[in-house]
C-alpha positions as CSV (number, residue, x, y, z in Angstrom):
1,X,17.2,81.7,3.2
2,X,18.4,78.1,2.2
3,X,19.8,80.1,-0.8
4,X,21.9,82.2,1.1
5,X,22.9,79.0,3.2
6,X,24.1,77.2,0.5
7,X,26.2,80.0,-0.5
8,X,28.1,80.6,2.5
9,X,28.4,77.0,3.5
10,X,28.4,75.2,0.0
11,X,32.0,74.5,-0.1
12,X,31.8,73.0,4.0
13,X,28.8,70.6,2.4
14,X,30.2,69.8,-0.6
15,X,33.7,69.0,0.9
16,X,32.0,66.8,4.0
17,X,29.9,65.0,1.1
18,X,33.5,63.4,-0.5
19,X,35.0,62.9,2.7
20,X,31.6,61.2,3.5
21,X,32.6,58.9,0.3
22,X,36.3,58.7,0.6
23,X,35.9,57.1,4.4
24,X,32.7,54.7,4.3
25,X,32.6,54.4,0.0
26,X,29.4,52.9,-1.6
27,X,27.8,52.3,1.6
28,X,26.6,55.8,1.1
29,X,24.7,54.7,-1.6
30,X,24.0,51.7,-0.8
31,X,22.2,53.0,2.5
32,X,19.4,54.9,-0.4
33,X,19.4,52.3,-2.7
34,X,15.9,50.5,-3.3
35,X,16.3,46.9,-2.1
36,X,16.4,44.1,-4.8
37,X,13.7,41.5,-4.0
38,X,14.1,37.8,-5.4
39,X,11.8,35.6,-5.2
40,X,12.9,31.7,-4.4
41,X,11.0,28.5,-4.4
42,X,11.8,24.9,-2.9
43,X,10.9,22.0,-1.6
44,X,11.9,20.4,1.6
45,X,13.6,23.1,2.7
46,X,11.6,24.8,5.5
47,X,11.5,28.6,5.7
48,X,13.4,28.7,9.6
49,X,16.1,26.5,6.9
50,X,16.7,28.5,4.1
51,X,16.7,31.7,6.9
52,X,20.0,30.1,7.7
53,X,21.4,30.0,4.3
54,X,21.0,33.9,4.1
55,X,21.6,34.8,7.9
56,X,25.0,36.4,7.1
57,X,24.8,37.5,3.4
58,X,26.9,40.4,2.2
59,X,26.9,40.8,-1.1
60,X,30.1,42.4,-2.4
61,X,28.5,44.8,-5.4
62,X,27.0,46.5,-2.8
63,X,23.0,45.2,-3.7
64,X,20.9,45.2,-1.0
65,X,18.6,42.3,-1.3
66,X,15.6,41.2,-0.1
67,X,14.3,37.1,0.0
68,X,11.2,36.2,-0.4
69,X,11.0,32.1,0.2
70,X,8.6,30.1,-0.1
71,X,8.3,26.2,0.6
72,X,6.1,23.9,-1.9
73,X,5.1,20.8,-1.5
74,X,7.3,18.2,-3.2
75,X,4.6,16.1,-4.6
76,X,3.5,19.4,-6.2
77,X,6.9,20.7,-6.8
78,X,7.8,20.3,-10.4
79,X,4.1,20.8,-11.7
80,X,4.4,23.9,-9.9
81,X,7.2,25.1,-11.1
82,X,6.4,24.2,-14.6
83,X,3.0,26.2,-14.9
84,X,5.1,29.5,-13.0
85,X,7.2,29.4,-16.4
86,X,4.2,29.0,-18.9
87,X,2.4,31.5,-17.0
88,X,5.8,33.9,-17.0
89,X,5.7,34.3,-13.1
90,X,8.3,32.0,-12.2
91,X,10.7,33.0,-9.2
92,X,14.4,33.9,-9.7
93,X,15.7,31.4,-7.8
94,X,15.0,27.6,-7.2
95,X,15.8,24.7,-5.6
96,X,16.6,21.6,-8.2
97,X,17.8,17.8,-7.7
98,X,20.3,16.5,-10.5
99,X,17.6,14.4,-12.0
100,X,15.9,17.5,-12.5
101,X,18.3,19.2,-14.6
102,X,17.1,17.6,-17.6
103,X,13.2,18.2,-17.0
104,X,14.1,22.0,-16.0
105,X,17.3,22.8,-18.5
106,X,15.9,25.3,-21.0
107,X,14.2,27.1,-18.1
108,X,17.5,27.6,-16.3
109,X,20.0,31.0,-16.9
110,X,22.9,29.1,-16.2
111,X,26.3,30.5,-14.4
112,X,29.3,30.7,-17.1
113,X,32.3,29.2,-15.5
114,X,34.5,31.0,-18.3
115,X,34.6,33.9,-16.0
116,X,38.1,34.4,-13.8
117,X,36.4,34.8,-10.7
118,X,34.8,31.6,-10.4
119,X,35.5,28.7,-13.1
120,X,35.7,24.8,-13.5
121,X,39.3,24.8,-11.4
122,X,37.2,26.5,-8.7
123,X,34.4,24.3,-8.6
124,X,36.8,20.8,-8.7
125,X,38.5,22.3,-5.8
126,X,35.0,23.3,-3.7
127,X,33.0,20.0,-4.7
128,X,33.3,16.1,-5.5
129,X,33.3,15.0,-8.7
130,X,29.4,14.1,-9.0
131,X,29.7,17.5,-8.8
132,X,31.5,18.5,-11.4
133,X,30.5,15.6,-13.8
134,X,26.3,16.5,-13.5
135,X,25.9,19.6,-12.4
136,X,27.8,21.3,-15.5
137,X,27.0,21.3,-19.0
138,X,29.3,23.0,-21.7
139,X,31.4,24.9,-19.1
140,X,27.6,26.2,-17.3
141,X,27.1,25.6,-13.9
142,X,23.2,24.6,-13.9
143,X,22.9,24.2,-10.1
144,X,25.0,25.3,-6.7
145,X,25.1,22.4,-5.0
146,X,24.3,22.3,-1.1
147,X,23.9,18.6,-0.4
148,X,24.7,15.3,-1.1
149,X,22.7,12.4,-0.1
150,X,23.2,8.8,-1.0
151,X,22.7,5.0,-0.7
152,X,23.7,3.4,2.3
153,X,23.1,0.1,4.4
154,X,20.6,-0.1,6.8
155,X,20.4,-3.0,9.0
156,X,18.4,-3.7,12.3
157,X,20.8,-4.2,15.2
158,X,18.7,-6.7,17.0
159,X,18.6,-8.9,14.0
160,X,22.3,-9.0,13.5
161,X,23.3,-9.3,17.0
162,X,20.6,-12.0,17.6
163,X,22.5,-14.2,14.8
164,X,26.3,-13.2,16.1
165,X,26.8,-11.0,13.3
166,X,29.5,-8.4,14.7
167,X,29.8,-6.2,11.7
168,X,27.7,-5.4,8.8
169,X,28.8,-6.8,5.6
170,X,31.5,-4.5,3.3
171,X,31.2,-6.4,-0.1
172,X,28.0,-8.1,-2.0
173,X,29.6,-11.0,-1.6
174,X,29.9,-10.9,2.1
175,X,26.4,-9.8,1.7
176,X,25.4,-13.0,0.1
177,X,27.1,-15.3,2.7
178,X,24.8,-13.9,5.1
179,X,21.7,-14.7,3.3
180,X,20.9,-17.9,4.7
181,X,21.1,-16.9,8.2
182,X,19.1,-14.3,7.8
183,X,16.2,-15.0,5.9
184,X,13.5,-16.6,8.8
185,X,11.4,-19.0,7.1
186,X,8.0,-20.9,8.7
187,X,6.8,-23.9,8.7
188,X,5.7,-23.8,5.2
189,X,9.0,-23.0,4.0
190,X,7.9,-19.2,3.2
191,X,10.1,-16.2,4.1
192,X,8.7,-14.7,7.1
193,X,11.6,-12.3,7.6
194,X,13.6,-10.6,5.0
195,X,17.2,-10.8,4.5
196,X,17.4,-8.2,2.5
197,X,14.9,-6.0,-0.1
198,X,15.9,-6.1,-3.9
199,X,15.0,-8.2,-6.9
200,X,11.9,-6.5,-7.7
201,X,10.9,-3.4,-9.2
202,X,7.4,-2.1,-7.6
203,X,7.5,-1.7,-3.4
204,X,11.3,-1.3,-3.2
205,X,11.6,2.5,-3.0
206,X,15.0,2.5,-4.7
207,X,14.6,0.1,-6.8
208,X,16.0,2.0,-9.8
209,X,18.9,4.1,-8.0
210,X,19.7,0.2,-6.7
211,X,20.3,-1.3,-10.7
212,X,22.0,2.3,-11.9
213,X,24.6,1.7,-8.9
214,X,25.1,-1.7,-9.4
215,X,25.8,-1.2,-13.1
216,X,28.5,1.2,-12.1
217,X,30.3,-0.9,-9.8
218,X,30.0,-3.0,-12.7
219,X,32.2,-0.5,-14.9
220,X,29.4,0.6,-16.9
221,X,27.5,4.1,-18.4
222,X,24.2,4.4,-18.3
223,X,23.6,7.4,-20.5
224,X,25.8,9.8,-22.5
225,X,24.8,13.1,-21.8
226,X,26.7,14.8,-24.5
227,X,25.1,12.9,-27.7
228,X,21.8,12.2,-25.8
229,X,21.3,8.5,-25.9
230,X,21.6,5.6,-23.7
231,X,25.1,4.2,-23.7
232,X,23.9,0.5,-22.1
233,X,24.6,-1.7,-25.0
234,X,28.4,-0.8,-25.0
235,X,30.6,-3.2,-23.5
236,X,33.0,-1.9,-20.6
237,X,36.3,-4.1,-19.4
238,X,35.4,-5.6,-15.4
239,X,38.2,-7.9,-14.1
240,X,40.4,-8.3,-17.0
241,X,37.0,-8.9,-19.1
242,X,34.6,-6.8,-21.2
243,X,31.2,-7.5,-20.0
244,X,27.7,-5.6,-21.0
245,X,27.6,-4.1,-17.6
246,X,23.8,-3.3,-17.4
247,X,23.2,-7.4,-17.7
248,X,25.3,-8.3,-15.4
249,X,23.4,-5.7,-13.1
250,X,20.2,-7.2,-13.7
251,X,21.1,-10.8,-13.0
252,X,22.3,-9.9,-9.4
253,X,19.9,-7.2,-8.5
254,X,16.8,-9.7,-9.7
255,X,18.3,-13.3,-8.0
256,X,17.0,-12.1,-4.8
257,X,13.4,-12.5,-5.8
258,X,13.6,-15.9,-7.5
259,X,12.3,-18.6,-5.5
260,X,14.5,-21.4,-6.8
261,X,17.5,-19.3,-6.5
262,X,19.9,-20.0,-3.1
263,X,19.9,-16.2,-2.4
264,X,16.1,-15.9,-2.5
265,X,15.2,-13.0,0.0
266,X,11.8,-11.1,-1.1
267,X,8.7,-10.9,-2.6
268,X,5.7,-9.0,-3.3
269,X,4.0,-10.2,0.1
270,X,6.2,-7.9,2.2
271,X,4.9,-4.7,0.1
272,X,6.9,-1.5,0.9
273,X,10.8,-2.4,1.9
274,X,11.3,0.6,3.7
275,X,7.7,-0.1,5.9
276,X,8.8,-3.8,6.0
277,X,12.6,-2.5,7.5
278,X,10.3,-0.5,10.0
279,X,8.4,-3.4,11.5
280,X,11.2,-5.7,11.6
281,X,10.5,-8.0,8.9
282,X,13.4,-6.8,7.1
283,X,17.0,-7.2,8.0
284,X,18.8,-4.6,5.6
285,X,17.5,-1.6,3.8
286,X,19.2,0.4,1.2
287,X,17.9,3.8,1.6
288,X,19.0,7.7,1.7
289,X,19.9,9.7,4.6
290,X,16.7,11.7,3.9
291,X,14.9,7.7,4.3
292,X,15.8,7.9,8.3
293,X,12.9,10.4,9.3
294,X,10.2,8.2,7.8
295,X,11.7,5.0,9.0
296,X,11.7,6.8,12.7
297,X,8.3,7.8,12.5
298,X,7.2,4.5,11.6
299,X,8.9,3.0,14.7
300,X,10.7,5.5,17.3
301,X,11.6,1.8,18.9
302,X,13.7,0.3,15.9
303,X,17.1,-0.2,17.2
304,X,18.8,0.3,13.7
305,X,22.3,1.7,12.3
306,X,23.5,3.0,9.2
307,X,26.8,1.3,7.2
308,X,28.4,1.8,4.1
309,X,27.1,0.7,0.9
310,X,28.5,-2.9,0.2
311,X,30.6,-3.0,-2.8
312,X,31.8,-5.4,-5.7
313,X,35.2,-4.7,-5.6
314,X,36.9,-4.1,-2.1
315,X,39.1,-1.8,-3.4
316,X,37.0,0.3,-5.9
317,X,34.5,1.7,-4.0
318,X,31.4,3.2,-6.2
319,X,28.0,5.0,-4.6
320,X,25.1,6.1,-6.1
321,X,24.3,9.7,-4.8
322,X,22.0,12.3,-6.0
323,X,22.4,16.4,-5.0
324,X,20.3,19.3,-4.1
325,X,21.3,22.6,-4.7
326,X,20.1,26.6,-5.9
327,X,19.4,27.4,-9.8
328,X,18.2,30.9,-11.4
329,X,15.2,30.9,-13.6
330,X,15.6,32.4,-17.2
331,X,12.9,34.4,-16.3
332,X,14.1,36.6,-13.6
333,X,14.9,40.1,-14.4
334,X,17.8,39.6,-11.6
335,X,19.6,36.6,-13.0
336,X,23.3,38.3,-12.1
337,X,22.1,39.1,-8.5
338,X,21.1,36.2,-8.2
339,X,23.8,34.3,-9.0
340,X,25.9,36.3,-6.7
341,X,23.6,35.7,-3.7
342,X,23.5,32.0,-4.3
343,X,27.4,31.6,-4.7
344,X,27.2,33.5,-0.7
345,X,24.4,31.4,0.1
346,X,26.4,28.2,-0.2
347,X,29.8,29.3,1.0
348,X,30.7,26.9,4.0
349,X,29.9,29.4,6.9
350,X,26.3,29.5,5.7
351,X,25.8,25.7,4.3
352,X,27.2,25.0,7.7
353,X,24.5,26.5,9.7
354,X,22.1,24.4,7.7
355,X,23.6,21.6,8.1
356,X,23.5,21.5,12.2
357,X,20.3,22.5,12.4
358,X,18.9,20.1,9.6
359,X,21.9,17.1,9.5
360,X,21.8,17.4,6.0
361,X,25.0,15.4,3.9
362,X,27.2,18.8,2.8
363,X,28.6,18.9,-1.1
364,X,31.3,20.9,0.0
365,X,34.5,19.4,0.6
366,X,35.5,21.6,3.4
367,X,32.5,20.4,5.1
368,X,33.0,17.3,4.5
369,X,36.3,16.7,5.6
370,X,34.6,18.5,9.0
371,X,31.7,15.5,9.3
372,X,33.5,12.7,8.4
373,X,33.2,11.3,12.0
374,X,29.5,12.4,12.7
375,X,27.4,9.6,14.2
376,X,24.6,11.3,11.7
377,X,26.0,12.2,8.3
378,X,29.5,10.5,8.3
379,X,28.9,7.8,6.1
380,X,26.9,9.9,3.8
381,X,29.1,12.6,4.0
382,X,32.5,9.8,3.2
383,X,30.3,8.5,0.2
384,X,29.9,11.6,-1.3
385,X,33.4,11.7,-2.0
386,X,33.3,8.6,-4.7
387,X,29.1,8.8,-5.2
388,X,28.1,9.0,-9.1
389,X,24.8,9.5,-11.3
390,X,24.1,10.2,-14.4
391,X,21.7,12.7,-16.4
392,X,18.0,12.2,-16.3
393,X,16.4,13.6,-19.4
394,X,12.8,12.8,-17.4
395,X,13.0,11.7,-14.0
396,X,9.9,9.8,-13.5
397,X,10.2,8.5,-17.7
398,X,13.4,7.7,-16.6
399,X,12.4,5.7,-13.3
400,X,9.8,3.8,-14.7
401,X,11.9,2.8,-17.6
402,X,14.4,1.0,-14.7
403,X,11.8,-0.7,-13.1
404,X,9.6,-2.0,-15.9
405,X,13.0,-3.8,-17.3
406,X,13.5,-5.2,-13.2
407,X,9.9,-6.4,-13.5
408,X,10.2,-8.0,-16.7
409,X,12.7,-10.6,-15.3
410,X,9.6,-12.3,-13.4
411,X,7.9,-13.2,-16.5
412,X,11.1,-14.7,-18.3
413,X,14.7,-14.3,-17.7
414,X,15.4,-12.7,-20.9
415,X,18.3,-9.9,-19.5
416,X,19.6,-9.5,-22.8
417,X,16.5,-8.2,-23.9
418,X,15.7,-6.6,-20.8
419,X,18.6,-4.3,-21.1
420,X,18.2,-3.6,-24.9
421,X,14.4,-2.3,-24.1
422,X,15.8,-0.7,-21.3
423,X,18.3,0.8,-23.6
424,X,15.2,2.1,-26.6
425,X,13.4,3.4,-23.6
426,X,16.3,5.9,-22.4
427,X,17.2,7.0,-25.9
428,X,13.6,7.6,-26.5
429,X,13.0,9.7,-23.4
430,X,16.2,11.8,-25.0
431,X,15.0,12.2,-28.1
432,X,11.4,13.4,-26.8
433,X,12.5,15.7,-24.6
């Protein structure tokens, strides 16, 4: 019977089948194709916000795919992700900072920005220049970004408008000026309140971003990426001079914690600078748009704002930032798909969506522009535009490194050789890695 059905209306099926195709193409297929499932990891990004980044995804290759998220903890984050490789089940896609790049690099199946599509001209238009300078290696794209976070001022409102101070400082040296109104001694002549929280290493979360950013505004490199070693012992020209930037760093990040010094301002009684900032001991806090949720939770009461970071140089401004973004394992048997459903994942539409719901600093420049004026993000999302790193072979190696040459300055104010050990310590951690 279905023989003699297919004889007489063969032709009628067959002709319906390519009209079928000609009208509604490889959706025909698509509609029996097996879904592609990839598997992607992160860290604080919940599942309800990585829902958002895939919401609207329509892949162009016709692929149906399937995400399977799921959210580690970010104390257990890299040690997770490292045993997933040695055990081969790693996912296809992960979440990555730029100081991770280093640590995860050889576990990475990079995007190749040689193709027409989607090169380095692309990526310079789409992104700033932290971008662009860290997040590609040898004309790779390592990681997509989505955000940008970085230093800023933080500074308790009551303090400042207790001692008639109308605006927050713009410079370090305005900064400075400041300093003696308001650090709060008692009647022992010790610092009961703060000015501000630098010039050690331990208890100041930043410690380490806070020396890398001054050295830049001093002109200076920290590493260079390309030939793997430190590059802090070259000398770089600063006002019409040439200067070992990474000393000059040290001696104005470590005044503040020298007693006999006029710009004195902490020490290790106050303990954690972000806690201190919380229970108003602490006039100014440099911290990270992701520091404002723990700083809340500490005290829902503190009547606080958020400025710019101060700056050497008026009209050179320089930031320290650090990025989040999407990577693809060199594991996954999906590596093109997944490349293609990260590039959707953080087109503006969809990096937008996340970003209301979770007022995270956008890397995209479109976005930018667009939250330039928000009372949340805008000055993170305004220093993104000028922010800079630099490449972490070992984030932690590298962190410690920073703050053992900070510390060091305590025992004897040796900066020269702070900075050279400093220096063996970074070209080390490249060589070992």
């Amino acid at each position: 019977m279905l023989k003699d059905i297919w004889t007489k209306y063969n032709k009628i099926i067959i002709g319906g089948a390519i009209i079928l195709i000609i009208i509604f193409g490889s959706s025909v297929f698509t509609l029996f194709r097996r879904p592609i499932k990839l598997t992607v990891w992160g860290s604080n990004l919940s599942s309800e916000e990585f829902d958002l980044l895939t919401a609207s995804i329509k892949p162009k290759s016709g692929n149906v795919i399937k995400f399977e998220y799921t959210e580690i903890e970010s104390e257990k984050y890299e040690k997770t992700i490292l045993e997933s490789f040695i055990n081969s089940e790693s996912p296809d896609i992960f979440l990555i900072t730029d100081d991770q790049i280093g640590k995860f690099k050889k576990l990475i199946s990079p995007l190749s920005l040689e193709d027409k599509n989607y090169n380095l001209a692309n990526l310079k238009k789409d992104y700033p220049t932290i971008i662009v300078d860290n997040a590609v290696i040898d004309n790779n794209l390592y990681v997509s970004p989505i955000t940008i976070d970085s230093l800023a001022m933080y500074y308790n409102r009551n303090i400042f408008d207790s001692l008639s101070i109308a605006n927050p400082p713009k410079t370090w040296n305005e900064l400075l000026a400041l300093i003696p109104d308001m650090r709060q001694l008692d009647t022992y002549n010790r610092i009961v309140r703060a000015p501000v929280a630098m010039g050690l290493g331990d208890d100041i979360n930043n410690s380490a971003d806070m020396l890398a950013l001054l050295i830049m505004q001093f002109n200076g490199q920290i590493v260079d990426a390309e030939n793997q070693k430190s590059s802090l012992l070259i000398r770089t020209k600063f006002n019409n001079k040439y200067i070992l930037a990474g000393e000059e760093a040290l001696k104005f990040y470590t005044q503040f914690s020298q007693s006999n010094n006029q710009y004195y301002s902490w020490n290790q009684s106050f303990g954690n600078d972000l806690t201190a900032f919380a229970n108003n001991k602490l006039a100014i806090y440099f911290g990270y748009k992701s520091d404002k949720d723990q700083i809340e939770k500490k005290n829902a009461n503190l009547n606080f704002d958020v400025a710019e970071m101060p700056q050497i140089l008026s009209n050179n401004s320089v930031n320290f930032g650090k990025f989040m973004g999407l990577t693809v394992s060199s594991q996954s048997k999906n590596a093109m798909v997944a490349w293609e459903a990260i590039k959707l994942m953080t087109e503006a539409k969809n990096i937008k969506s996340l970003i209301d719901e979770s007022k995270l600093p956008p890397a995209n420049r479109q976005l930018i522009s667009e939250y330039l004026s928000d009372p949340d993000i805008g000055i993170f999302a305004k220093q993104s535009l000028n922010s800079k790193t630099y490449f972490h072979p070992d984030t932690t190696l590298t962190k410690n490194a920073f703050v053992l040459a900070i510390d060091s300055i305590r025992y004897n104010q040796d900066y020269e050789n702070a900075i050279r050990v400093l220096h063996q310590s970074l070209t080390n951690i490249f060589y070992n890695n």
